[in-house]
DSSP file (Angstrom, degrees, kcal/mol; ACC not computed):
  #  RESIDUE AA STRUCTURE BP1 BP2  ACC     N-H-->O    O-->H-N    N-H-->O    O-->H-N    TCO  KAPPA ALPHA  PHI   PSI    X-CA   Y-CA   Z-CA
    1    1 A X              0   0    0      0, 0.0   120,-0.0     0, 0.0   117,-0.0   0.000 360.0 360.0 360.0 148.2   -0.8    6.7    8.4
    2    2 A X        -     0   0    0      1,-0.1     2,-0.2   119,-0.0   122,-0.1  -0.524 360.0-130.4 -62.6 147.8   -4.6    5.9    9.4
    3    3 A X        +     0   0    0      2,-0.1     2,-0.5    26,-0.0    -1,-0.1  -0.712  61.9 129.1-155.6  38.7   -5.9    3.2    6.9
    4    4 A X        -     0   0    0     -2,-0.2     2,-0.3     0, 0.0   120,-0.1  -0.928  61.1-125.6-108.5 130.1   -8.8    4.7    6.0
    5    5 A X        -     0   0    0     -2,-0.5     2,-0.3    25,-0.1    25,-0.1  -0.726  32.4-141.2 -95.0 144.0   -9.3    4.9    1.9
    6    6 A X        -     0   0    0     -2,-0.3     2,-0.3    25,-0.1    -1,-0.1  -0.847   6.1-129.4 -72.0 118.7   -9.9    8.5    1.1
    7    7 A X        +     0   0    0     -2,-0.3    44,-2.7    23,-0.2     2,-0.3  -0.744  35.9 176.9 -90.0 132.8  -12.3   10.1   -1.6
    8    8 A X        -     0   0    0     -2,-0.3    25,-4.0    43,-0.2     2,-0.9  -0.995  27.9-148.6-150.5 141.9  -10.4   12.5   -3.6
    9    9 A X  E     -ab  33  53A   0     43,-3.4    45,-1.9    -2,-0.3     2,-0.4  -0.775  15.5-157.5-101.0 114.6  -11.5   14.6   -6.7
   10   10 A X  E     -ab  34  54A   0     23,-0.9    25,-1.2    -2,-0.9     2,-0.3  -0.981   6.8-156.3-104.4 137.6   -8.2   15.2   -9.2
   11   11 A X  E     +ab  35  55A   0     43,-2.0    45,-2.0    -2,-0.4     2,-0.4  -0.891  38.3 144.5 -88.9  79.4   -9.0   18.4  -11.4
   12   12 A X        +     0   0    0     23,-1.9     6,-0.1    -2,-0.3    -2,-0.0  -0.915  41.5 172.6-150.1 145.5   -6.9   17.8  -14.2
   13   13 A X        +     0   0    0     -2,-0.4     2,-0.2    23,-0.1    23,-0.1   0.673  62.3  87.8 -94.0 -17.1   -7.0   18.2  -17.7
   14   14 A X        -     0   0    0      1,-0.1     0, 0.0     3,-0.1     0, 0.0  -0.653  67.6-146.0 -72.5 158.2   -3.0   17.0  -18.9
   15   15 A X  S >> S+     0   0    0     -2,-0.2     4,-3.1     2,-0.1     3,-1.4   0.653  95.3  51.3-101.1 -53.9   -3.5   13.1  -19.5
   16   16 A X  H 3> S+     0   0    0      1,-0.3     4,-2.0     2,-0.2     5,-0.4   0.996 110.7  43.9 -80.5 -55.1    0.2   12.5  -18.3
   17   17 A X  H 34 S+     0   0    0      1,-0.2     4,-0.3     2,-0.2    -1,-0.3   0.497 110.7  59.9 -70.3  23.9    0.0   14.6  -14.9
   18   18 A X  H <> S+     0   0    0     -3,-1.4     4,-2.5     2,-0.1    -1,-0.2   0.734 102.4  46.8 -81.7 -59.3   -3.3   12.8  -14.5
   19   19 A X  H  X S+     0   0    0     -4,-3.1     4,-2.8    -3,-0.3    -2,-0.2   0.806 114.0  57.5 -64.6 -32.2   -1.5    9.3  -14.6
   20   20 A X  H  X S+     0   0    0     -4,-2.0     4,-0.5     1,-0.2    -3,-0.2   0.851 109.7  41.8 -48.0 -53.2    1.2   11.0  -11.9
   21   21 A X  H  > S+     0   0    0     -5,-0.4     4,-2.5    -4,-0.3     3,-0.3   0.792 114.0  39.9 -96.9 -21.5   -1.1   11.7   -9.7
   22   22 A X  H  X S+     0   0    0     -4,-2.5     4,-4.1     1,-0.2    -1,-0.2   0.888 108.7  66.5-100.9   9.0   -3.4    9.3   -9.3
   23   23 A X  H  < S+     0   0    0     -4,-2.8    -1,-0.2     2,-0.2    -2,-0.2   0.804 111.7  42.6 -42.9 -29.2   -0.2    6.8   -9.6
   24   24 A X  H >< S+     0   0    0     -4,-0.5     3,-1.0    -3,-0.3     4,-0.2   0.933 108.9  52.3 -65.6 -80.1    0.6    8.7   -6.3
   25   25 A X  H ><>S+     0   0    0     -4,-2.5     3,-2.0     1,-0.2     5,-1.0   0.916 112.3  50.7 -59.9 -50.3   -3.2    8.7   -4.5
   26   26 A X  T 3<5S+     0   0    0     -4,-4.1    -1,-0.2     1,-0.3    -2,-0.1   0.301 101.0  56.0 -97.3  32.5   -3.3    4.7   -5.1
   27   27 A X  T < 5S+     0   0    0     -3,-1.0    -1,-0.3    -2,-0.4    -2,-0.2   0.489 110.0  50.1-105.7  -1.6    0.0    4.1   -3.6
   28   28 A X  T < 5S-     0   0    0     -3,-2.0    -2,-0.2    -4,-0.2   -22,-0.1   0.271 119.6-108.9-104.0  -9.5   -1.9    6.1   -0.4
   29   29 A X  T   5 +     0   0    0     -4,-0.4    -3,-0.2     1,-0.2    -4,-0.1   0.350  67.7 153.1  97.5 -20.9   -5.1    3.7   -0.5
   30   30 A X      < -     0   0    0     -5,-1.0    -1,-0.2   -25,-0.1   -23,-0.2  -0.181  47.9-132.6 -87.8 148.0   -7.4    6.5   -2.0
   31   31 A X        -     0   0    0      1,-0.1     2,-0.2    -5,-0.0   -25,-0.1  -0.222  36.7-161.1 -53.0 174.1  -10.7    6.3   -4.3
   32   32 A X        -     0   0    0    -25,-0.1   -23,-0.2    -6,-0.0   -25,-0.1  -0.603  18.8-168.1-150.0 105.0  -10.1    8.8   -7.0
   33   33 A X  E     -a    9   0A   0    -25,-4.0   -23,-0.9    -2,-0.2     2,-0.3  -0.441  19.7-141.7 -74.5 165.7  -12.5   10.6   -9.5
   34   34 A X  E     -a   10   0A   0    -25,-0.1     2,-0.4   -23,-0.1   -23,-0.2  -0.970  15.7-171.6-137.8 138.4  -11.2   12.5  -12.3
   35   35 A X  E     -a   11   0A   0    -25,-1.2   -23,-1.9    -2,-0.3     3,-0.1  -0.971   8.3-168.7-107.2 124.5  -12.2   15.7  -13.9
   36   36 A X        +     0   0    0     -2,-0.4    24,-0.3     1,-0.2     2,-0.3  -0.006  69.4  13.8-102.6  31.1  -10.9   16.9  -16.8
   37   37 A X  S  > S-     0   0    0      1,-0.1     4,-2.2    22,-0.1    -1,-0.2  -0.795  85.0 -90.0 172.3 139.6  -12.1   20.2  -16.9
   38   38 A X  H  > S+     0   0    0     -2,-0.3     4,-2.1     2,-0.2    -1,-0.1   0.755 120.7  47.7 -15.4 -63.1  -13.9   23.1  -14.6
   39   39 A X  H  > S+     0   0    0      2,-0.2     4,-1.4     1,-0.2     5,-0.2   0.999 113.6  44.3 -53.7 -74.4  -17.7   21.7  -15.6
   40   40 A X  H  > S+     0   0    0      2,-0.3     4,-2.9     1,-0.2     5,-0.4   0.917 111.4  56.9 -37.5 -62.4  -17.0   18.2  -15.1
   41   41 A X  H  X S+     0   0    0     -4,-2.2     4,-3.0     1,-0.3     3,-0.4   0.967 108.5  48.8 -34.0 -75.2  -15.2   19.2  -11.6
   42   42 A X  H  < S+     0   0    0     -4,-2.1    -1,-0.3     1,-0.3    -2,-0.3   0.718 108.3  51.6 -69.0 -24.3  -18.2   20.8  -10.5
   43   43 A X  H  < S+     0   0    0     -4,-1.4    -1,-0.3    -3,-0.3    -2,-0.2   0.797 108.8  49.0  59.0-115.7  -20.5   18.1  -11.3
   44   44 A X  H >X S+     0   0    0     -4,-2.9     4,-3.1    -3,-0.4     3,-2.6   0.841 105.3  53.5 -64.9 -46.7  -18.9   15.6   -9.7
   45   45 A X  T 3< S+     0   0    0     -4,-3.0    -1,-0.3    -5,-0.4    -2,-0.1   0.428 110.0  54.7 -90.7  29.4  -18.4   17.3   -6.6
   46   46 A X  T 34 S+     0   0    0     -5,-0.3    -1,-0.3    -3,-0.1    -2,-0.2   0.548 108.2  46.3 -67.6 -27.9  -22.2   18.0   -6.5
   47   47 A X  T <4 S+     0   0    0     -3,-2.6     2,-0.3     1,-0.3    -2,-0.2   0.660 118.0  24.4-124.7 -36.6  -23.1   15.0   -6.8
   48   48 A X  S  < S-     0   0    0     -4,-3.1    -1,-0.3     1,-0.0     0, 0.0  -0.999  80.0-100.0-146.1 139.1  -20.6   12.7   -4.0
   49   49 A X        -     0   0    0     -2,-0.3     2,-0.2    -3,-0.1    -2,-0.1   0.036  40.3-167.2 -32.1 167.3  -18.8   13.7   -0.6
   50   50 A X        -     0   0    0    -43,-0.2   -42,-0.2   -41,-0.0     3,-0.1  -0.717  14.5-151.9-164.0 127.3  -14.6   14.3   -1.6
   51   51 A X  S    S-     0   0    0    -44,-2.7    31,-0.4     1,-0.3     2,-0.2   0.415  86.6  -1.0 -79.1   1.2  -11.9   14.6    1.6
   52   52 A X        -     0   0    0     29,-0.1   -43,-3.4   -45,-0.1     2,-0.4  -0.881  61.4-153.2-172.3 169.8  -10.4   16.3   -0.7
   53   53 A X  E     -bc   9  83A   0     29,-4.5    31,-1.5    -2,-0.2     2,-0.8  -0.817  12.9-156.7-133.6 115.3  -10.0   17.9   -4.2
   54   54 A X  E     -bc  10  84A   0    -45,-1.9   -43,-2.0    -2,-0.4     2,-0.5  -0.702  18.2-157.1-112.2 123.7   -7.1   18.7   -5.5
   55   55 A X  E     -bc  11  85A   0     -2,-0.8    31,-4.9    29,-0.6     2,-0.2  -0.730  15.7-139.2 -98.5 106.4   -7.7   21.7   -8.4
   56   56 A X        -     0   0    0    -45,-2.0     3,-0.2    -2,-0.5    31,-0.2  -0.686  20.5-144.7 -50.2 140.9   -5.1   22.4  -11.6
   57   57 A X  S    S+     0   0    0     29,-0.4     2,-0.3    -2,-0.2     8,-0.2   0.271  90.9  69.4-123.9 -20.9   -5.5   26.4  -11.2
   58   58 A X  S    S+     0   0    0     28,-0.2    -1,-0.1     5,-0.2     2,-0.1  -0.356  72.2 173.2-119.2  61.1   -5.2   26.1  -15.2
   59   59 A X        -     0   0    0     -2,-0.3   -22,-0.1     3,-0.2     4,-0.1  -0.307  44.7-121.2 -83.6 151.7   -8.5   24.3  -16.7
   60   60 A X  S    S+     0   0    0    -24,-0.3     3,-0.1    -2,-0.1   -23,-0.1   0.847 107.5   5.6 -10.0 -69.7   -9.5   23.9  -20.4
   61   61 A X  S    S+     0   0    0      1,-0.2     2,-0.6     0, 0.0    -1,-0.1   0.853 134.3  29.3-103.9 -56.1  -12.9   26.0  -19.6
   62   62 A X  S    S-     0   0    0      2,-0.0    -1,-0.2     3,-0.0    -3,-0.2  -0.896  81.7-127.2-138.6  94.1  -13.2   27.5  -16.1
   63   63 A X    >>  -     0   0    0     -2,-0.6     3,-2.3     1,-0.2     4,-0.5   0.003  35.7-109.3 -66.3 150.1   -9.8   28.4  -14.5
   64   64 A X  H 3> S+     0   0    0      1,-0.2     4,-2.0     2,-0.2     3,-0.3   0.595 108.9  72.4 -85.0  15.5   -9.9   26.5  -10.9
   65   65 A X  H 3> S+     0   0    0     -8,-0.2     4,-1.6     1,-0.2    -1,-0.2   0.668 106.2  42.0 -65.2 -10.5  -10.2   29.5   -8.5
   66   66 A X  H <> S+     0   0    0     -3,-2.3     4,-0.9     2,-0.2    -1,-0.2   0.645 115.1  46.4-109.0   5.6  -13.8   29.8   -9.8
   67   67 A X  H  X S+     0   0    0     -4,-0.5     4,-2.5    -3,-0.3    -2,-0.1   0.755 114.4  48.8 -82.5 -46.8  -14.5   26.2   -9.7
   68   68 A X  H >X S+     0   0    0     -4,-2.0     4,-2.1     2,-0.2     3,-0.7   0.991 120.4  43.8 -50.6 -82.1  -12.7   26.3   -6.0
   69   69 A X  H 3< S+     0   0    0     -4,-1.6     4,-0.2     1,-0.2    -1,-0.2   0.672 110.7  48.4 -51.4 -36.1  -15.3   29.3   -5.5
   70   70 A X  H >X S+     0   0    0     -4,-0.9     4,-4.0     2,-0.2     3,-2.6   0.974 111.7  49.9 -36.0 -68.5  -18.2   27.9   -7.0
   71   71 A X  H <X S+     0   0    0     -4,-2.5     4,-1.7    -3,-0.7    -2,-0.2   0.810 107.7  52.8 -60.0 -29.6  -17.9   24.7   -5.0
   72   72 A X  H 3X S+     0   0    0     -4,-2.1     4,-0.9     1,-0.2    -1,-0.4   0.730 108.8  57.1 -73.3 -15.0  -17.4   26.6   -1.7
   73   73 A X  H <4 S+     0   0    0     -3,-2.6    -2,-0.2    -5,-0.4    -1,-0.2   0.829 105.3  46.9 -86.5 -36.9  -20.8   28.4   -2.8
   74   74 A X  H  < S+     0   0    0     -4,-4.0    -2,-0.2     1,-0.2    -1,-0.2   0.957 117.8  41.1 -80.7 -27.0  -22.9   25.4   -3.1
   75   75 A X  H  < S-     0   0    0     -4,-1.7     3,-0.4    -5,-0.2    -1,-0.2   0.774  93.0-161.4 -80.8 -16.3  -22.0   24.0   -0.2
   76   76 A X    ><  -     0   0    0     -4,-0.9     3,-2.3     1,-0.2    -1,-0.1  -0.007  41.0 -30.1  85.6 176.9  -21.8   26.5    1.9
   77   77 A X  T 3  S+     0   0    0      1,-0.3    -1,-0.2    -4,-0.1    -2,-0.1   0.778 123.5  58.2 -72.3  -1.9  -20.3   27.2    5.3
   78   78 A X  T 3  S+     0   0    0     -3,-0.4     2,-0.3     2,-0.0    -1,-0.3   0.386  73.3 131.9 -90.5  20.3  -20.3   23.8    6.7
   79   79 A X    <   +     0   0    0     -3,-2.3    -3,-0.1    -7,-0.2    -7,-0.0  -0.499  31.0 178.3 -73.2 129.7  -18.4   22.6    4.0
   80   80 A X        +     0   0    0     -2,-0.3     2,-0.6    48,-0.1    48,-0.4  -0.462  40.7 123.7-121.4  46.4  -15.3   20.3    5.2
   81   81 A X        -     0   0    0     46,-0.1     2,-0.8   -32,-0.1   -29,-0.1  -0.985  55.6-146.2-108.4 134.1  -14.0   19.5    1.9
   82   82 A X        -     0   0    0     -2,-0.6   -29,-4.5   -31,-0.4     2,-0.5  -0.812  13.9-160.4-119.1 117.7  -10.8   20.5    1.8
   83   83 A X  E     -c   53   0A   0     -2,-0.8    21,-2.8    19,-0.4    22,-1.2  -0.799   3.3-166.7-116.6 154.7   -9.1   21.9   -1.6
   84   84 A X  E     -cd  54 105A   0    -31,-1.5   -29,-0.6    -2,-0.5    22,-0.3  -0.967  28.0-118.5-136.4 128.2   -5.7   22.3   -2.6
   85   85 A X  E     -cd  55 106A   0     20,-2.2    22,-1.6    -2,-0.5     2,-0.8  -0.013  23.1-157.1 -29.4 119.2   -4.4   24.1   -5.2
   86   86 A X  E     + d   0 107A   0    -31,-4.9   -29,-0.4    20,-0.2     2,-0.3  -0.702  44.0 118.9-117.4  98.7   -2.4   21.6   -7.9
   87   87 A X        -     0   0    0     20,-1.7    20,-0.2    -2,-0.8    22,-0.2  -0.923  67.1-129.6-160.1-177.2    0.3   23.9  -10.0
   88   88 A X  S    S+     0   0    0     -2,-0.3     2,-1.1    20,-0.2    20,-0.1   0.333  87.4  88.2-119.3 -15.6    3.5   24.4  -10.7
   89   89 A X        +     0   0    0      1,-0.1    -1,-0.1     2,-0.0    -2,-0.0  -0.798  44.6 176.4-111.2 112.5    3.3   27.8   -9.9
   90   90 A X        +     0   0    0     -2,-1.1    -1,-0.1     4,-0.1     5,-0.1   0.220  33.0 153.7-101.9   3.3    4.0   28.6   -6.2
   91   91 A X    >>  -     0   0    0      1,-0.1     4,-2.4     2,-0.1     3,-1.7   0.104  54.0-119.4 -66.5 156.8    3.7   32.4   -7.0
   92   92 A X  T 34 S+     0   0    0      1,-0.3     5,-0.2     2,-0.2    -1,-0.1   0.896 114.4  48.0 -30.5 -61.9    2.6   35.3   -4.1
   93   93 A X  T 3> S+     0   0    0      1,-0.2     4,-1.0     3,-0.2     3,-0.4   0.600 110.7  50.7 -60.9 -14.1   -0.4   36.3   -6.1
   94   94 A X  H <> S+     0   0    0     -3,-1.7     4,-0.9     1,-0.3    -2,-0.2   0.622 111.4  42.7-118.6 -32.1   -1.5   32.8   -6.7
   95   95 A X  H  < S+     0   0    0     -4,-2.4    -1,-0.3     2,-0.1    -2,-0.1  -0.140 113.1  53.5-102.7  55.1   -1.5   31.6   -3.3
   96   96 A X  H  > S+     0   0    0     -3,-0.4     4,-1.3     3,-0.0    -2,-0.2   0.284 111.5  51.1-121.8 -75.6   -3.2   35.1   -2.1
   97   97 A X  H  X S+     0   0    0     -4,-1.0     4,-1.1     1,-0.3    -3,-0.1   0.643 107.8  59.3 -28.9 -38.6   -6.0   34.2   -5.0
   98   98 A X  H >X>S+     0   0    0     -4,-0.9     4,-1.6     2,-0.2     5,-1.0   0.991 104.3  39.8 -45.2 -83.6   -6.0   31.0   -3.3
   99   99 A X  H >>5S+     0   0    0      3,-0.2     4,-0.8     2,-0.2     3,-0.6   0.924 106.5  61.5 -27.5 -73.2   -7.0   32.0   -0.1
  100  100 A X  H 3<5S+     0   0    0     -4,-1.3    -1,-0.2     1,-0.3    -2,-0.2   0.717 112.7  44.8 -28.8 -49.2   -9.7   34.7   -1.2
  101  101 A X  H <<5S-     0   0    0     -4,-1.1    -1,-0.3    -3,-0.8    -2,-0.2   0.948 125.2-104.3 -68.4 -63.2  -11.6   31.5   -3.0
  102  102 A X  H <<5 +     0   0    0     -4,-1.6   -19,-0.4    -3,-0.6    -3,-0.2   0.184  56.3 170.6 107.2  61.8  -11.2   29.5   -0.2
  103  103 A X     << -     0   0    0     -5,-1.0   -19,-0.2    -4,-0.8     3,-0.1  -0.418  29.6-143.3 -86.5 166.0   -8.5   27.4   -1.2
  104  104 A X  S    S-     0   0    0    -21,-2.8   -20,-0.2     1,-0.3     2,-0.2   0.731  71.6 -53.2-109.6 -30.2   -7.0   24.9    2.1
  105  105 A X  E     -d   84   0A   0    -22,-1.2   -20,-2.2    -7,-0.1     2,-0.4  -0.837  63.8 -85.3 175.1-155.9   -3.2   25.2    0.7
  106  106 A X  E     -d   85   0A   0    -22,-0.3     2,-0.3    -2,-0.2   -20,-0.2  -0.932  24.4-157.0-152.6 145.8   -1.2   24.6   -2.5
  107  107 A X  E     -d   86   0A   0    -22,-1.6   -20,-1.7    -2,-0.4     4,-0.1  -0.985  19.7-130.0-159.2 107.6    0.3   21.4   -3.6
  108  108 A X        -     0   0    0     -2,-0.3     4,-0.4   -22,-0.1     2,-0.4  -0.753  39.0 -91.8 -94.0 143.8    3.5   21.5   -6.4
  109  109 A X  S    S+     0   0    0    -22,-0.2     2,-0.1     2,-0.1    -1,-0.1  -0.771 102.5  66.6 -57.0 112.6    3.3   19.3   -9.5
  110  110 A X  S    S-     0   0    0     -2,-0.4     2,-0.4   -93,-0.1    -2,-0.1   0.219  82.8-133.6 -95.0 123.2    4.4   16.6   -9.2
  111  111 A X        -     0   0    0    -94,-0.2     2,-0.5    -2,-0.1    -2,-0.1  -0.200  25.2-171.2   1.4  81.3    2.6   14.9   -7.0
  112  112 A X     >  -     0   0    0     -2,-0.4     4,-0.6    -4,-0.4     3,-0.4  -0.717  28.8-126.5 -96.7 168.7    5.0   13.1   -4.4
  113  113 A X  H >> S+     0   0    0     -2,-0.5     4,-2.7     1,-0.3     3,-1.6   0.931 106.0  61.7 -79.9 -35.1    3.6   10.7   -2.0
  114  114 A X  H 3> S+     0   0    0      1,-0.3     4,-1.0     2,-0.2    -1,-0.3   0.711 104.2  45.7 -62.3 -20.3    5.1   12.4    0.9
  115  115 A X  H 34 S+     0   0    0     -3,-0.4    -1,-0.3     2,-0.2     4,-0.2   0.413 116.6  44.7 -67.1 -15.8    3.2   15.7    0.3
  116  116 A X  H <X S+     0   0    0     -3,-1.6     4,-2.3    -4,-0.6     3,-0.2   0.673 110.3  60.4-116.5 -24.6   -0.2   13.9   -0.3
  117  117 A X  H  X S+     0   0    0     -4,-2.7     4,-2.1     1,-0.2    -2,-0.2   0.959 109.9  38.4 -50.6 -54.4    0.7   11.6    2.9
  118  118 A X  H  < S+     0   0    0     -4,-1.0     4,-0.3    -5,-0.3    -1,-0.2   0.629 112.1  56.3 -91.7   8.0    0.9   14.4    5.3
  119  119 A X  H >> S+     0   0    0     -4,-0.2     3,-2.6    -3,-0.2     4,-2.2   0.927 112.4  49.6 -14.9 -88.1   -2.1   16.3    3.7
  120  120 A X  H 3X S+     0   0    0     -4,-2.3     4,-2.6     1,-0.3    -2,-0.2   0.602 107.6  49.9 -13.3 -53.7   -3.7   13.2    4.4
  121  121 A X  H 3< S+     0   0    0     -4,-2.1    -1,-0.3     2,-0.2     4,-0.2   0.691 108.2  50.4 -63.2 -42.6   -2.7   13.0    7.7
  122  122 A X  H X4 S+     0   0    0     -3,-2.6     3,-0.6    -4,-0.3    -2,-0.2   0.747 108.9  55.1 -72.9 -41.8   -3.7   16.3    8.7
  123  123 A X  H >X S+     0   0    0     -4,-2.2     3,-5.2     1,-0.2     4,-1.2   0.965  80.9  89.5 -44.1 -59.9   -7.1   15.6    7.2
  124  124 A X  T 3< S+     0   0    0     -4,-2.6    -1,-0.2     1,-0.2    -2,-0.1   0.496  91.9  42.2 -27.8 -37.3   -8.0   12.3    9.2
  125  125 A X  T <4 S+     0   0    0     -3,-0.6    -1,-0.2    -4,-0.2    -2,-0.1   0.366 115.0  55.2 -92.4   5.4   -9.7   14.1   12.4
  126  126 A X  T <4 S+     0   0    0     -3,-5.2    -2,-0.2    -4,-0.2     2,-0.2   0.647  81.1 107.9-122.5 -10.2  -11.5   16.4   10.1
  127  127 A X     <  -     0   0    0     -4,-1.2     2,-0.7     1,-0.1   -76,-0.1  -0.058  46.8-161.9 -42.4 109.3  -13.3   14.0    7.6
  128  128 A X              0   0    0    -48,-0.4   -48,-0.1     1,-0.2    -1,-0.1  -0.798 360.0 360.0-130.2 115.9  -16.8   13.6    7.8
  129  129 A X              0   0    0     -2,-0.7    -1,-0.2   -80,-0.1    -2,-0.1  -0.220 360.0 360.0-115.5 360.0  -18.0   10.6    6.1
């Protein structure tokens, strides 16, 4: 895998899949912010680049397809940040919902390192740092 540390936004508001995941992203090298809620999320990712953000679809305040859709709004169409849905729930409707927002793909809880590797992987030639 390319050796390049990665800026990644975790949206999540559980404390224990919090410790999961970003046990996960720093076995991968990557910086990691955390948001615990829709507001925060959006923020952050105002404020500093992310190769990627990976969104709990089930926030405290602002569920994340309208955090996903917000963030694609401020940035606009040149945006290369790439987000992926983080839930447990793989359903038809939810990855349709996805899309619409502008979601990149869908991501099951738990975190494993091999899912976030080849994410990763796929990313490298479109990151622009």
């Amino acid at each position: 895998m390319n050796k390049k540390q990665y800026n990644i936004l975790l949206v999540e508001d559980v404390k224990i899949a919090q410790i999961v995941a970003i046990s996960t992203l720093e076995d991968l090298n990557c910086n990691i912010d955390v948001a615990e809620n829709g507001l925060c999320a959006l923020q952050l990712a105002g404020k500093k680049y992310y190769d990627m953000i990976l969104m709990d679809l089930g926030l405290p305040d602002i569920d994340g397809f309208k955090v996903t859709e917000n963030i694609r709004k401020s940035q606009g169409k040149s945006c290369l940040t790439q987000i992926f849905a983080l839930t447990a729930h793989l359903s038809d409707d939810y990855k349709q919902k996805a899309q619409v927002v502008g979601m990149s793909g869908f991501m099951q809880k738990p975190l494993t390192v091999e899912e976030v590797k080849h994410v990763l992987e796929r990313l490298a030639p479109h990151s622009g740092k």
